[in-house]
SEFIZA-3560 file (N, C-alpha, C; in Angstrom, 3 decimals):
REM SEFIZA-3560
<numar><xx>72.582</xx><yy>89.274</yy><zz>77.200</zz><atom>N</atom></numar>
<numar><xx>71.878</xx><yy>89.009</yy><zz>78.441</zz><atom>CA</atom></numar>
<numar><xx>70.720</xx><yy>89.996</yy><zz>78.634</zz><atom>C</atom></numar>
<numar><xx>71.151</xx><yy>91.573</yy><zz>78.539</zz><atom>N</atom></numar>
<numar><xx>69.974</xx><yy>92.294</yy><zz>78.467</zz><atom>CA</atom></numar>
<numar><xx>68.408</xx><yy>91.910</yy><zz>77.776</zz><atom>C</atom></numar>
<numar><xx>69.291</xx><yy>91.527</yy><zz>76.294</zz><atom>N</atom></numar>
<numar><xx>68.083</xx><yy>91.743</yy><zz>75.540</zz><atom>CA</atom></numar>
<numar><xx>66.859</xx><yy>89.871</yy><zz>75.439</zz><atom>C</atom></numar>
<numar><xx>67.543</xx><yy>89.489</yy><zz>76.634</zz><atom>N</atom></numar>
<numar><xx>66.859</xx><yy>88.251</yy><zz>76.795</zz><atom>CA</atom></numar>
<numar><xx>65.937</xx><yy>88.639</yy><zz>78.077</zz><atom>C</atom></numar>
<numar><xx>66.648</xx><yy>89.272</yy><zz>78.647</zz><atom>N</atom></numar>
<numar><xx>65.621</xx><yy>89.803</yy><zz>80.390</zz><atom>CA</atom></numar>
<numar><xx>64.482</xx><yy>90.797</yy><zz>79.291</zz><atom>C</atom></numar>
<numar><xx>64.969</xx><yy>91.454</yy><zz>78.672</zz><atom>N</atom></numar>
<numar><xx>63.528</xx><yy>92.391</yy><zz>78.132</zz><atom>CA</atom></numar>
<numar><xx>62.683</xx><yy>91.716</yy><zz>77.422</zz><atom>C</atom></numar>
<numar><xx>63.631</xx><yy>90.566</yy><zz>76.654</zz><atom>N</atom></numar>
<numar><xx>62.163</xx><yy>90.113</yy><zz>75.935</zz><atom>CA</atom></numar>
<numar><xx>61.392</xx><yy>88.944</yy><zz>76.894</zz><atom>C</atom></numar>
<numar><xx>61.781</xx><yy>88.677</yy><zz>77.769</zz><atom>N</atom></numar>
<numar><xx>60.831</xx><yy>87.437</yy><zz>78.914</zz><atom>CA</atom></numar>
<numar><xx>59.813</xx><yy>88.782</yy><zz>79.153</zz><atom>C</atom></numar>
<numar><xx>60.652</xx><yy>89.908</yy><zz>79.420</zz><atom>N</atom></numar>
<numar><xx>59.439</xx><yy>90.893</yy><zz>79.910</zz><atom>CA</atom></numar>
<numar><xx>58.137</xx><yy>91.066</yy><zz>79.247</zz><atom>C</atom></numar>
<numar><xx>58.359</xx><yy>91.661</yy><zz>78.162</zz><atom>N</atom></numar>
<numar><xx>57.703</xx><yy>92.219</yy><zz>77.042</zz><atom>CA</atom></numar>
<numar><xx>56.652</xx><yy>90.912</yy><zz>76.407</zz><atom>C</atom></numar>
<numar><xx>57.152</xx><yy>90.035</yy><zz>76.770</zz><atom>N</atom></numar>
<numar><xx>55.886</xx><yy>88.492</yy><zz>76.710</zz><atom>CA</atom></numar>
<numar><xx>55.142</xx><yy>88.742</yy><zz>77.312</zz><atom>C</atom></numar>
<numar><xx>55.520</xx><yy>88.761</yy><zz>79.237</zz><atom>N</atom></numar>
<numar><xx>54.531</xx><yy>89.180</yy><zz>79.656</zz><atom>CA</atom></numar>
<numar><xx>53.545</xx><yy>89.704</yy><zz>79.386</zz><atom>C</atom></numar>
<numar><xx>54.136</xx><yy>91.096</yy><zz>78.859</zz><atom>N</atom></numar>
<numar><xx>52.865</xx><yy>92.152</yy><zz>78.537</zz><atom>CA</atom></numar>
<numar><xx>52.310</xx><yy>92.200</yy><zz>77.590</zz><atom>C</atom></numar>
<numar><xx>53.019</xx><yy>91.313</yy><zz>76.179</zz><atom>N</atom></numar>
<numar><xx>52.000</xx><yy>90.584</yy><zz>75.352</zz><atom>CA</atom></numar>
<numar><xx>50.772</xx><yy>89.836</yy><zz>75.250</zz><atom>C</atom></numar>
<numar><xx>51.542</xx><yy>89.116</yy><zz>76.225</zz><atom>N</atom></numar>
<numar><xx>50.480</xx><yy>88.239</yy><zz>76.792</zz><atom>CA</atom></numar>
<numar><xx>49.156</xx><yy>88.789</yy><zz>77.589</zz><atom>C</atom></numar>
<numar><xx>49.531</xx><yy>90.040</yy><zz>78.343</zz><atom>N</atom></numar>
<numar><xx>48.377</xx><yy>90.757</yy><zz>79.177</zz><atom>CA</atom></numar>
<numar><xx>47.505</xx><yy>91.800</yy><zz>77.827</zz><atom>C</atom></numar>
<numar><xx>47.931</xx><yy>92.013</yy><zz>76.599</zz><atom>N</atom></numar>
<numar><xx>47.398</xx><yy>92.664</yy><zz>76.203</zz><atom>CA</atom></numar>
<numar><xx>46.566</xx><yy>92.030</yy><zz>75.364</zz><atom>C</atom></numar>
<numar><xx>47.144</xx><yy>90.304</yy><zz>74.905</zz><atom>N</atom></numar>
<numar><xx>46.259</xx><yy>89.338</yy><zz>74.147</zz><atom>CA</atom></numar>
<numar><xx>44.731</xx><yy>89.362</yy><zz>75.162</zz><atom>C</atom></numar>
<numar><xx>45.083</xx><yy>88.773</yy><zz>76.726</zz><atom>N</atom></numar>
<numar><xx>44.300</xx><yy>88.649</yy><zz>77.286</zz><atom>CA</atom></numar>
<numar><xx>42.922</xx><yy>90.033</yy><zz>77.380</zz><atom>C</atom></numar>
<numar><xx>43.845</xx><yy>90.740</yy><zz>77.455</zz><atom>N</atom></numar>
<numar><xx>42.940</xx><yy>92.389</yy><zz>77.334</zz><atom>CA</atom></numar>
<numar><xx>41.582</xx><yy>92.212</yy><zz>76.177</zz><atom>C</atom></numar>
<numar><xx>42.403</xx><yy>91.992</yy><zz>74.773</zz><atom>N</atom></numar>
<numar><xx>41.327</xx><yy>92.399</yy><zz>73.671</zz><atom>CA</atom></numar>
<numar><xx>40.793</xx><yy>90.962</yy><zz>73.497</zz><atom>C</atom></numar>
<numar><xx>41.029</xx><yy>89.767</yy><zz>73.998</zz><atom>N</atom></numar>
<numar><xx>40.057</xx><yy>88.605</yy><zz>73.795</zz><atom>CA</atom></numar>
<numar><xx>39.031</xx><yy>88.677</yy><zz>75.147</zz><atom>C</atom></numar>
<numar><xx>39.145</xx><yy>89.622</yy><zz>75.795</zz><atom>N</atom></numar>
<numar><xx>38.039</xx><yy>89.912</yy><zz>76.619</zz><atom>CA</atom></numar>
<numar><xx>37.259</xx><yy>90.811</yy><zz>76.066</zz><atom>C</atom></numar>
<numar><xx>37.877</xx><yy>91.700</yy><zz>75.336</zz><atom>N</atom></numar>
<numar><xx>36.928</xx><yy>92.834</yy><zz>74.364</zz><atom>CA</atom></numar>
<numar><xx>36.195</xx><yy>92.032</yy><zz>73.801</zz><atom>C</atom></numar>
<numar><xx>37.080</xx><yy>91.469</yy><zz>72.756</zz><atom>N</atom></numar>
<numar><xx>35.876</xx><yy>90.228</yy><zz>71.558</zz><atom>CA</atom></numar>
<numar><xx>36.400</xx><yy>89.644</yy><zz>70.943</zz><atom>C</atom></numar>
<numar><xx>36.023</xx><yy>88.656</yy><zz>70.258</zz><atom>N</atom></numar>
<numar><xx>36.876</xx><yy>87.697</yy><zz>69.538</zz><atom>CA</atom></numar>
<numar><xx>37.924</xx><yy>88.385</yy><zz>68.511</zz><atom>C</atom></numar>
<numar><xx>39.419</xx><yy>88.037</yy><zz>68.507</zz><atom>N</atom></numar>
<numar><xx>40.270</xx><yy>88.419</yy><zz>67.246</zz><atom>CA</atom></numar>
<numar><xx>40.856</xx><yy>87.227</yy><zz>66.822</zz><atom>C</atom></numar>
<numar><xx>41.144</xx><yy>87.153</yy><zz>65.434</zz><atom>N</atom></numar>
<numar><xx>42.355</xx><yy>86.820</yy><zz>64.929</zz><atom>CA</atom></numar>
<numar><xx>43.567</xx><yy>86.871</yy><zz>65.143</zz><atom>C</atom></numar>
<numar><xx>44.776</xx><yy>86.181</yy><zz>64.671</zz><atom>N</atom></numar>
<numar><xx>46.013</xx><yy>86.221</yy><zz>64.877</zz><atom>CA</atom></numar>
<numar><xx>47.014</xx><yy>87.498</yy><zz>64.303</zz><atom>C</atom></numar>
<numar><xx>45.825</xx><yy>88.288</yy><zz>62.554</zz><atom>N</atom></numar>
<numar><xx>46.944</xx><yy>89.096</yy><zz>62.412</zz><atom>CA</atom></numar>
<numar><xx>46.376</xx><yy>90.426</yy><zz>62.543</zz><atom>C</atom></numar>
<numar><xx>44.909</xx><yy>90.277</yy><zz>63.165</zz><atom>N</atom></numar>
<numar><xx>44.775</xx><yy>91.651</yy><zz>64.125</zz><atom>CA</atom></numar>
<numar><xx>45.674</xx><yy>91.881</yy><zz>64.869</zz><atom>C</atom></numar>
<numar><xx>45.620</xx><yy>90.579</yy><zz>65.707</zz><atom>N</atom></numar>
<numar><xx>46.839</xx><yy>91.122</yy><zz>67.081</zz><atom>CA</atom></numar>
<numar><xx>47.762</xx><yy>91.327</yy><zz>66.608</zz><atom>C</atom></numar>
<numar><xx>48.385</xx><yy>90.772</yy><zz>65.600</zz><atom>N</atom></numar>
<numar><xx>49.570</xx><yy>91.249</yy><zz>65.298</zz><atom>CA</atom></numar>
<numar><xx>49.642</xx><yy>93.320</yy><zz>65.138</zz><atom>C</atom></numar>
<numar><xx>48.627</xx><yy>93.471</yy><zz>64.253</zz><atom>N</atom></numar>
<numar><xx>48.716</xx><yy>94.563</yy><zz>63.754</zz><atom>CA</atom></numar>
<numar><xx>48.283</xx><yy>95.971</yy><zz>65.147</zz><atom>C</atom></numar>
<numar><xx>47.133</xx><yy>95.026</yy><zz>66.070</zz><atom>N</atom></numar>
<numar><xx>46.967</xx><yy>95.467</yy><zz>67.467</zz><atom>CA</atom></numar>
<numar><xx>48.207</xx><yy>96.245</yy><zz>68.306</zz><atom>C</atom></numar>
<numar><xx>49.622</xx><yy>94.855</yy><zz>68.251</zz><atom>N</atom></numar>
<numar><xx>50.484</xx><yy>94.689</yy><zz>68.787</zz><atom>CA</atom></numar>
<numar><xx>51.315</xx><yy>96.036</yy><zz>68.544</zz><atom>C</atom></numar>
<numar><xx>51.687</xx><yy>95.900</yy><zz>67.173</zz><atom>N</atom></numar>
<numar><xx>52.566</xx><yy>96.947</yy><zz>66.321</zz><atom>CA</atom></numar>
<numar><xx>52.279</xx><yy>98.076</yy><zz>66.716</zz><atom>C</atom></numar>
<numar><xx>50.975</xx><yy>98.433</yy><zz>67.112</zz><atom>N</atom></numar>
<numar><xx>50.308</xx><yy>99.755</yy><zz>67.566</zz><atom>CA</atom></numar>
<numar><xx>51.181</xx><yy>100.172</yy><zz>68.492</zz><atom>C</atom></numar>
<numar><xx>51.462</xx><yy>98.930</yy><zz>69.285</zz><atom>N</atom></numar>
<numar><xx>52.131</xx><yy>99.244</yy><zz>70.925</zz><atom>CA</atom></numar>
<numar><xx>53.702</xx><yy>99.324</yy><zz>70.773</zz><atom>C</atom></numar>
<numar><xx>54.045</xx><yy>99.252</yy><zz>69.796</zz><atom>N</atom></numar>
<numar><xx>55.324</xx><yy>98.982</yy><zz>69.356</zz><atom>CA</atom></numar>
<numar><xx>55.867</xx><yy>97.935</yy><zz>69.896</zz><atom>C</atom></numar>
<numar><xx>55.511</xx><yy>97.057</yy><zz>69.534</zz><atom>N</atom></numar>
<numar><xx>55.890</xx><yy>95.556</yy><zz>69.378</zz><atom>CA</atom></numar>
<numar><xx>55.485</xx><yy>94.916</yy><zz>67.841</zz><atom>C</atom></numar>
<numar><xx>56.888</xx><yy>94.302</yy><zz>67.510</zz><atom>N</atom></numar>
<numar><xx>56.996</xx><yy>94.121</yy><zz>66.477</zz><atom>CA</atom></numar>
<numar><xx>57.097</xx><yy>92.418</yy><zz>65.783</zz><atom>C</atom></numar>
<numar><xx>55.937</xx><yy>92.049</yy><zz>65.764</zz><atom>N</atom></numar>
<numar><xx>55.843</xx><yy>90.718</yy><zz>65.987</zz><atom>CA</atom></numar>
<numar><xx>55.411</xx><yy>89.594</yy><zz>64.856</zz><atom>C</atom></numar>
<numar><xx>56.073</xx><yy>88.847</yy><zz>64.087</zz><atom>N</atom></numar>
<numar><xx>55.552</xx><yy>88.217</yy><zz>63.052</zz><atom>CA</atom></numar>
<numar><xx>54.687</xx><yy>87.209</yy><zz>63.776</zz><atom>C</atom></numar>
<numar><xx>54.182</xx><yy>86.200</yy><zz>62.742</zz><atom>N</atom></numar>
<numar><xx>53.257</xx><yy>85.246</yy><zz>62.890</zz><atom>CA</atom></numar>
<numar><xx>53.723</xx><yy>84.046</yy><zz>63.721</zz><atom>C</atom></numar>
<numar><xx>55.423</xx><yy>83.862</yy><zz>63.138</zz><atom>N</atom></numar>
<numar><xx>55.841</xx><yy>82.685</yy><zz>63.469</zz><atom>CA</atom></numar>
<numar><xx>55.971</xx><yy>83.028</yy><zz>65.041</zz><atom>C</atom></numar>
<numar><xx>55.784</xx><yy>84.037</yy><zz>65.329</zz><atom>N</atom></numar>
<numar><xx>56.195</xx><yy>84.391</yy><zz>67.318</zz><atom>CA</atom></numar>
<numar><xx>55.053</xx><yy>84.117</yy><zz>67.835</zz><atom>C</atom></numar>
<numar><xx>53.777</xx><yy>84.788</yy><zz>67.065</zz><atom>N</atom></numar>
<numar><xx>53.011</xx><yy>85.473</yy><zz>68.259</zz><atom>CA</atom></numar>
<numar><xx>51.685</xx><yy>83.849</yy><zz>67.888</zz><atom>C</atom></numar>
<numar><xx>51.494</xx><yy>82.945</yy><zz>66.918</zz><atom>N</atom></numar>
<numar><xx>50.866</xx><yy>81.534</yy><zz>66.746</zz><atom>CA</atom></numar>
<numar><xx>51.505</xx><yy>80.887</yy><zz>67.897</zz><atom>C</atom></numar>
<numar><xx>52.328</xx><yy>80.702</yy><zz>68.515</zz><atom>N</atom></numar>
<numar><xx>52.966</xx><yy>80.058</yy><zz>69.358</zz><atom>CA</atom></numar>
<numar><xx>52.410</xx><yy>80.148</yy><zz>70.414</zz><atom>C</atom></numar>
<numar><xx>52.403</xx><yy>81.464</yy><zz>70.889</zz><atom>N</atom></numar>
<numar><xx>51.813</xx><yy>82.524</yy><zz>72.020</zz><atom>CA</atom></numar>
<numar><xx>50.838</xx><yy>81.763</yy><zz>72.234</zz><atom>C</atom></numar>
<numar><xx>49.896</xx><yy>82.353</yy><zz>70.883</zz><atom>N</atom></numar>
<numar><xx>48.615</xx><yy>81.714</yy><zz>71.088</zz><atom>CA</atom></numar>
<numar><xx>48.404</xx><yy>80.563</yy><zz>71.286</zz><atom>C</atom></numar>
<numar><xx>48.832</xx><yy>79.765</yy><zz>71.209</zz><atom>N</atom></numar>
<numar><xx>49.070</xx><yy>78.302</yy><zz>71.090</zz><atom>CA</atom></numar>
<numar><xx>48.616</xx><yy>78.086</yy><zz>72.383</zz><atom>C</atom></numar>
<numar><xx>49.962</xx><yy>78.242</yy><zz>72.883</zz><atom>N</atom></numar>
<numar><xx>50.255</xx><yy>77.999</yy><zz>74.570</zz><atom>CA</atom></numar>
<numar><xx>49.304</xx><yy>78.237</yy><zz>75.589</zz><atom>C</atom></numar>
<numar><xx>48.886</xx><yy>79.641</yy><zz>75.028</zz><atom>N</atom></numar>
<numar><xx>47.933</xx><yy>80.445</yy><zz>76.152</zz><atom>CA</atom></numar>
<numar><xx>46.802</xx><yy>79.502</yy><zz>75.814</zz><atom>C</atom></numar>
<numar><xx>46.384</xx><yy>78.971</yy><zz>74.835</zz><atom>N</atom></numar>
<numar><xx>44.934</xx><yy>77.796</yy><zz>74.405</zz><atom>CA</atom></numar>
<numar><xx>45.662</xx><yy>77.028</yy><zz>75.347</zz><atom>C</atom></numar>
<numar><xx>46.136</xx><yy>76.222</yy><zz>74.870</zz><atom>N</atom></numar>
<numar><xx>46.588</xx><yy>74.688</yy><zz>75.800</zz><atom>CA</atom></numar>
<numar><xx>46.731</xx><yy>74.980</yy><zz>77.408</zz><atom>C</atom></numar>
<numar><xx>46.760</xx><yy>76.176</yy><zz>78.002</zz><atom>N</atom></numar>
<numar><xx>46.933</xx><yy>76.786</yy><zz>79.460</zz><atom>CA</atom></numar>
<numar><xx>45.556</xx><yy>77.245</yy><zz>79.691</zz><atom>C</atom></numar>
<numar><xx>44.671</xx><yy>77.165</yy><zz>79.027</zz><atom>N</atom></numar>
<numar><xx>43.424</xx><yy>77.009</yy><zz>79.445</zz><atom>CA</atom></numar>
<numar><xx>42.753</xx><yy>79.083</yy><zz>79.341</zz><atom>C</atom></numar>
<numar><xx>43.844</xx><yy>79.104</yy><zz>78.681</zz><atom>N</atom></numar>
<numar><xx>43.164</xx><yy>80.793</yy><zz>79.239</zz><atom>CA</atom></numar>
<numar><xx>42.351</xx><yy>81.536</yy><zz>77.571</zz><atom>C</atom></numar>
<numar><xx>42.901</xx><yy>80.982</yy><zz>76.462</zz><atom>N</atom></numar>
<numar><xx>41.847</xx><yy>81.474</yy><zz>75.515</zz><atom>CA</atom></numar>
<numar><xx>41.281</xx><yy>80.495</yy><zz>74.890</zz><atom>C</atom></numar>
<numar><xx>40.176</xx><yy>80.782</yy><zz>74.091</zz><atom>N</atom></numar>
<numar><xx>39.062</xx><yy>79.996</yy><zz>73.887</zz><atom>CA</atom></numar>
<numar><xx>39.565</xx><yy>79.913</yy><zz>71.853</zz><atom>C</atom></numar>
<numar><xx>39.353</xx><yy>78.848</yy><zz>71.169</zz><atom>N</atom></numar>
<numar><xx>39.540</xx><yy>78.949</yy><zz>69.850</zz><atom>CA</atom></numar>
<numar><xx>38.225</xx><yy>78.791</yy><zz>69.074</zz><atom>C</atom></numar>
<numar><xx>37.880</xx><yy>79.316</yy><zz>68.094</zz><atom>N</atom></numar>
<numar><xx>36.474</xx><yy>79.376</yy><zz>67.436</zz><atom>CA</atom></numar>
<numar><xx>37.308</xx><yy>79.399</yy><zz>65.800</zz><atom>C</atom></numar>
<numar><xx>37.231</xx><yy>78.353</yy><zz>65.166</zz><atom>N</atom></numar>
<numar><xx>37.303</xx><yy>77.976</yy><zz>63.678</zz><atom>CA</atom></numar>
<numar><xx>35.906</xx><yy>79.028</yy><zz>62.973</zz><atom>C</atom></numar>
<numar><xx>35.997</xx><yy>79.732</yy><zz>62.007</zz><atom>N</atom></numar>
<numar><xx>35.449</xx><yy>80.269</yy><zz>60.894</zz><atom>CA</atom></numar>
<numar><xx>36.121</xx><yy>80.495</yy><zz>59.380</zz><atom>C</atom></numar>
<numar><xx>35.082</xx><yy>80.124</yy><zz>58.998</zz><atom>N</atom></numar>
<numar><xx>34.940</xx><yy>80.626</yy><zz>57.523</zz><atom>CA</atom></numar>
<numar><xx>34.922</xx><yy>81.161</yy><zz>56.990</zz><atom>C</atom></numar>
<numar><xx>36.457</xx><yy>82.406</yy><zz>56.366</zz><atom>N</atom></numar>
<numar><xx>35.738</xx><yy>83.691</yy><zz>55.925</zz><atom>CA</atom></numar>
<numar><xx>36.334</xx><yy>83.845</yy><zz>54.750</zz><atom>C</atom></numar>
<numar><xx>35.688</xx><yy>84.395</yy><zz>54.185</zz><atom>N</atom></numar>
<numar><xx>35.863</xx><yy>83.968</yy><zz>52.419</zz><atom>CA</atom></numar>
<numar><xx>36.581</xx><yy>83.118</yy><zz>51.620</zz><atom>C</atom></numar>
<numar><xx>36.130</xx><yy>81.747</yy><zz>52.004</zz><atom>N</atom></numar>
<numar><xx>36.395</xx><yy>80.451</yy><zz>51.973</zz><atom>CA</atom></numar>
<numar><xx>37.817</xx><yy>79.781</yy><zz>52.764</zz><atom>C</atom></numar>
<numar><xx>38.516</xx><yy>80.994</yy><zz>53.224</zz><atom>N</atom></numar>
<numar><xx>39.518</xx><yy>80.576</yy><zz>54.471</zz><atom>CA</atom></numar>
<numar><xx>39.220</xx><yy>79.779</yy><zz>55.704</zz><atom>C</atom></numar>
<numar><xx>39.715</xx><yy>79.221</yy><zz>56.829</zz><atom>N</atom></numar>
<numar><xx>39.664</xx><yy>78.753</yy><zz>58.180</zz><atom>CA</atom></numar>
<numar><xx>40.058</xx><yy>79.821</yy><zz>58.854</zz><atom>C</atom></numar>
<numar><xx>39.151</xx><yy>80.967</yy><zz>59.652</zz><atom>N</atom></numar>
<numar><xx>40.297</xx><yy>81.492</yy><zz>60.121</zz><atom>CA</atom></numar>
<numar><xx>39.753</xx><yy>81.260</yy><zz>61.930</zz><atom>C</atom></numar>
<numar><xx>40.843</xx><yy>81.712</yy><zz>62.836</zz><atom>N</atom></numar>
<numar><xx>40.908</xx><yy>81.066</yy><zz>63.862</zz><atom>CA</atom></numar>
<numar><xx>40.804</xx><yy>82.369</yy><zz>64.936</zz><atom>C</atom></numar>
<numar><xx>39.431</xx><yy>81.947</yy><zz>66.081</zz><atom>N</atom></numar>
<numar><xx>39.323</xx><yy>83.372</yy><zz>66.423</zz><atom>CA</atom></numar>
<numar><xx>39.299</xx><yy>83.002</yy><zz>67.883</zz><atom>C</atom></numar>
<numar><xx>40.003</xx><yy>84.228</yy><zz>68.548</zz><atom>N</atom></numar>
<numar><xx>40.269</xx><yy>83.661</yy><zz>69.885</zz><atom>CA</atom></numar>
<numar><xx>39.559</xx><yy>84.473</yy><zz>70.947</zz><atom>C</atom></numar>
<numar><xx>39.245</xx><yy>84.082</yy><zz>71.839</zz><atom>N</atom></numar>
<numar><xx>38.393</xx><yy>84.357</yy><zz>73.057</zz><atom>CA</atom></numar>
<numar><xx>38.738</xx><yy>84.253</yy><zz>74.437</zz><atom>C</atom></numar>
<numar><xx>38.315</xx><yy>84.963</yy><zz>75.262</zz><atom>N</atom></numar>
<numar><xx>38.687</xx><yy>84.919</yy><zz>76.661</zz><atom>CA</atom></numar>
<numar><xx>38.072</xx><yy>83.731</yy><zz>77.381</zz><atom>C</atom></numar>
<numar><xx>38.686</xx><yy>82.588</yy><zz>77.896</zz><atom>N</atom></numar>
<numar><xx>37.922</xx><yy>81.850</yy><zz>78.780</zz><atom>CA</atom></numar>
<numar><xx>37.659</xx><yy>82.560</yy><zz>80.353</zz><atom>C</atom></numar>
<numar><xx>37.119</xx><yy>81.613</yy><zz>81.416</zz><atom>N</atom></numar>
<numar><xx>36.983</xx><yy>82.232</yy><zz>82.741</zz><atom>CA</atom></numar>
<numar><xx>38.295</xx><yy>82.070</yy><zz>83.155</zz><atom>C</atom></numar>
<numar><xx>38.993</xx><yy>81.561</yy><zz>83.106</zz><atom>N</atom></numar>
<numar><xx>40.200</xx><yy>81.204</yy><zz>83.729</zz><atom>CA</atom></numar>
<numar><xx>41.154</xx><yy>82.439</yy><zz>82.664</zz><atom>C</atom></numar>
<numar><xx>41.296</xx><yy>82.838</yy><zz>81.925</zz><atom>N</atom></numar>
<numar><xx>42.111</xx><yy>83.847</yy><zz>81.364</zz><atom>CA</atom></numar>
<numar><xx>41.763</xx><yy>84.997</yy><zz>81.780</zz><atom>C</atom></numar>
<numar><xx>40.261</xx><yy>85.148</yy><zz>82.162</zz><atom>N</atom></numar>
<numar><xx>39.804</xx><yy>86.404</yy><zz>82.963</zz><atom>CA</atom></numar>
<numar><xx>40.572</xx><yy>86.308</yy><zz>83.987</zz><atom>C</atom></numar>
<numar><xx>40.661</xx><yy>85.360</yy><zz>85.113</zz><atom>N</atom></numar>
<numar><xx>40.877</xx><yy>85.325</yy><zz>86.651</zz><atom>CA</atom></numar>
<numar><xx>42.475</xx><yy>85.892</yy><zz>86.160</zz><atom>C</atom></numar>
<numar><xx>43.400</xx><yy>85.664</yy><zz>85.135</zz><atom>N</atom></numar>
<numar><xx>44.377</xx><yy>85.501</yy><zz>85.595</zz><atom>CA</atom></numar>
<numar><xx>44.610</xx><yy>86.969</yy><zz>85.081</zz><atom>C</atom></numar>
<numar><xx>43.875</xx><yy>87.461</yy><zz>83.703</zz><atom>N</atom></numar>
<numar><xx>43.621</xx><yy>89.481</yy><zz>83.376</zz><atom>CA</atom></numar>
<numar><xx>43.430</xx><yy>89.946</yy><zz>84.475</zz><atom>C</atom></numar>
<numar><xx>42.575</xx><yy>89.830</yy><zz>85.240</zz><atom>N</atom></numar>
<numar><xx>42.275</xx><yy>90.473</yy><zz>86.660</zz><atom>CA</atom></numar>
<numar><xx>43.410</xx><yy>90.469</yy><zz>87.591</zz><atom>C</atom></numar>
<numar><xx>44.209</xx><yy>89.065</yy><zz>87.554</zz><atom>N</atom></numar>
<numar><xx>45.238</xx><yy>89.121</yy><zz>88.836</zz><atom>CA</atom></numar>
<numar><xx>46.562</xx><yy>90.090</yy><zz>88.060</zz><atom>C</atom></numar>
<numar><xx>46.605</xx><yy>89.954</yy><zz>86.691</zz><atom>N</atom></numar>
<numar><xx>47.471</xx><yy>90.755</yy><zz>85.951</zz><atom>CA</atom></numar>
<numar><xx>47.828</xx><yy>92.457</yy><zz>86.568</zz><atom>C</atom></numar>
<numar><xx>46.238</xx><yy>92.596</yy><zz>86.204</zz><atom>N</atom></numar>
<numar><xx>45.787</xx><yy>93.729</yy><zz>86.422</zz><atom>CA</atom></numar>
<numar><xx>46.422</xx><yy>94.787</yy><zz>87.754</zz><atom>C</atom></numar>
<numar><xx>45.837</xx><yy>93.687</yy><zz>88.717</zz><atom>N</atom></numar>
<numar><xx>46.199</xx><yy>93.909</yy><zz>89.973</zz><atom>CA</atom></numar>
<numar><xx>47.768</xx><yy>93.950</yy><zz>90.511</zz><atom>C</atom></numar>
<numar><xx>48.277</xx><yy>93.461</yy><zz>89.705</zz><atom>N</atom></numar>
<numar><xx>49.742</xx><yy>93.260</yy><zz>89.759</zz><atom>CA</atom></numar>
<numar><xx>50.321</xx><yy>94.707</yy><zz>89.097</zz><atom>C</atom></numar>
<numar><xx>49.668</xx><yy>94.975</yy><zz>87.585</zz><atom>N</atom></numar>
<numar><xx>50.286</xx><yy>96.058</yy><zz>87.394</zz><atom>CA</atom></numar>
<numar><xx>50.281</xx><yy>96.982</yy><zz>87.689</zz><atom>C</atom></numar>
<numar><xx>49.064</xx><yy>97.481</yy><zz>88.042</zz><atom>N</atom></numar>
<numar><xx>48.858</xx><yy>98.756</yy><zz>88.758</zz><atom>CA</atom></numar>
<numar><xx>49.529</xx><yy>98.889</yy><zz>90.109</zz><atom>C</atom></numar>
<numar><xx>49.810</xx><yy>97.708</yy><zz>90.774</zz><atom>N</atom></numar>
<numar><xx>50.288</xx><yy>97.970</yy><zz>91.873</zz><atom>CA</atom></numar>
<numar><xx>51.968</xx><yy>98.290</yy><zz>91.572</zz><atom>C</atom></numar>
<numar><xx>52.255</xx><yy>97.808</yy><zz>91.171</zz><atom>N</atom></numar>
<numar><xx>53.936</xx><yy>97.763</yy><zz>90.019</zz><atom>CA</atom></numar>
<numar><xx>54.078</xx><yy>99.302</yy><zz>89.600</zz><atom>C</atom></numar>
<numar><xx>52.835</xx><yy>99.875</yy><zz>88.818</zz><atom>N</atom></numar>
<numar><xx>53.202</xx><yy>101.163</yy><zz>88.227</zz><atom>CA</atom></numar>
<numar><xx>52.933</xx><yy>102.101</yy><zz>89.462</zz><atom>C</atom></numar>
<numar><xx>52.223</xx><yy>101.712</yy><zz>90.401</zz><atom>N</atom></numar>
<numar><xx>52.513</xx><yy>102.767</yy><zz>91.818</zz><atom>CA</atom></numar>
<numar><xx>53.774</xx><yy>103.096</yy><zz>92.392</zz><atom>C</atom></numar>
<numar><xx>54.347</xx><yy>102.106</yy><zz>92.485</zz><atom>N</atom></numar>
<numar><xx>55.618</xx><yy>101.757</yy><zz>93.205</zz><atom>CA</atom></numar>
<numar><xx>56.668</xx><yy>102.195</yy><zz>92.292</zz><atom>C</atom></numar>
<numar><xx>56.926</xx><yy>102.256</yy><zz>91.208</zz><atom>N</atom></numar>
<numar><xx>57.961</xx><yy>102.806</yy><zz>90.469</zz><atom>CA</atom></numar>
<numar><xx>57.375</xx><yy>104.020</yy><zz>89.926</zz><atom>C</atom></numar>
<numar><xx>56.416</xx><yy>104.229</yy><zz>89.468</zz><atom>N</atom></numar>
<numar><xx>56.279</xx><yy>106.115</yy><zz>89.852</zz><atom>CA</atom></numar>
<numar><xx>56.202</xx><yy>106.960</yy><zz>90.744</zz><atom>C</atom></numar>
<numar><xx>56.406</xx><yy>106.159</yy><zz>92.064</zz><atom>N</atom></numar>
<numar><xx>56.350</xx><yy>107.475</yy><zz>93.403</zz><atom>CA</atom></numar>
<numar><xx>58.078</xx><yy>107.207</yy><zz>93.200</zz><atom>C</atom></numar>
<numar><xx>59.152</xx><yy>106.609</yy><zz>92.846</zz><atom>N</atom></numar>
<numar><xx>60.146</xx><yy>106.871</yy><zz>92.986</zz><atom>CA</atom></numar>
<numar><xx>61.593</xx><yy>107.513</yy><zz>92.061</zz><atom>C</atom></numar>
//
């Protein structure tokens, strides 16, 4: 049971950190991966394509097909609507990390 409440969590903040660096600039799937790992999250392809998936079809990242050394590779971007919802993120967490560090 625990380790199902942490990982709904830890999506979340996957998800806020996808949104983060496709506002930086366009990435790939196994940047983020390797992005991710940084944060210690430990995430294969078959998890985090899904992610991405979803968050495309929910309107919040943008997909750009390229060509790079004769590969397809697939590069993702912040739409306006993935901004609005980084921003409301945002606002959420900071207000979250106030409230459990004054206590």
């Amino acid at each position: 049971m625990k380790d199902k409440i942490i990982r709904r969590l830890f999506l979340g903040f996957i998800q806020i950190h996808v949104l983060y660096h496709a506002k930086q600039e366009p990435f790939f799937g196994l940047y983020m991966i390797e992005e991710l790992k940084s944060h210690g999250y430990d995430m294969s392809p078959g998890t985090l394509y899904p992610i991405l998936h979803s968050m495309e079809q929910e309107g919040l990242l943008y997909v750009e097909k390229r060509v790079i050394e004769g590969k397809v590779r697939k590069y993702y971007s912040l739409t306006e609507k993935g901004n609005d919802v980084l921003n409301q993120a945002k606002e959420k967490a900071l207000e979250l990390i106030k409230e459990i560090r004054d206590k």
